[in-house]
C-alpha positions, 0 to 999 in steps of 0.5 A: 275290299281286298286287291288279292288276286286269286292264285292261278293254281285255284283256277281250273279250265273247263276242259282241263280234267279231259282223262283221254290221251289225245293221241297226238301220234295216232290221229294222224293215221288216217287207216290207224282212225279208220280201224279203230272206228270199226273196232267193237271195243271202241266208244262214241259220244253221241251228239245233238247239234253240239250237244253231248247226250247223256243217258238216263236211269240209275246212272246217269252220265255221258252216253257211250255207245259202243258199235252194236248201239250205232248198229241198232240205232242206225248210225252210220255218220263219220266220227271224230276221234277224241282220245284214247282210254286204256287203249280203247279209241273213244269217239263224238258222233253227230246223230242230230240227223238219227230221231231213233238214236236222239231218243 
């Protein structure tokens, strides 16, 4: 039996590899927010009572919707920015309460 202690740097946190630059300055700016939830090249992460939607088909991973999907699918509920990726503002939207957008 060992007393080792694993090494810190071999301990990860789940949320640690997060890619999105917060956006520390811009969340702040309640306009700067509201025109980035508007702007077409921005990213929402659907949501079903706190539970991240992901798509299906050959690739799967999280599903990204983009301002014509929340459109189509008939989201209008407030969202959250997360961050930003390359410039593109990325955020989580609930659609619990949107049975078409679940599916």
């Amino acid at each position: 039996m060992s007393n080792e202690q694993p090494s810190i740097s071999n301990v990860s946190h789940i949320y640690s590899g997060n890619p999105l630059d917060r956006g520390d300055r811009e969340r702040r700016d309640e306009g700067w927010i509201s025109d980035r939830a508007k702007d077409p090249r921005s990213r929402f992460l659907p949501m079903q009572d706190l539970n991240v939607l992901i798509s299906e088909g050959p690739q799967h991973g999280l599903g990204w919707l983009n301002q014509d999907d929340l459109g189509r699918l008939g989201v209008n509920t407030g969202a959250i920015f997360l961050g930003l990726s390359d410039g593109v503002a990325h955020f989580a939207i609930d659609v619990s309460q949107n049975t078409q957008a679940v599916q």
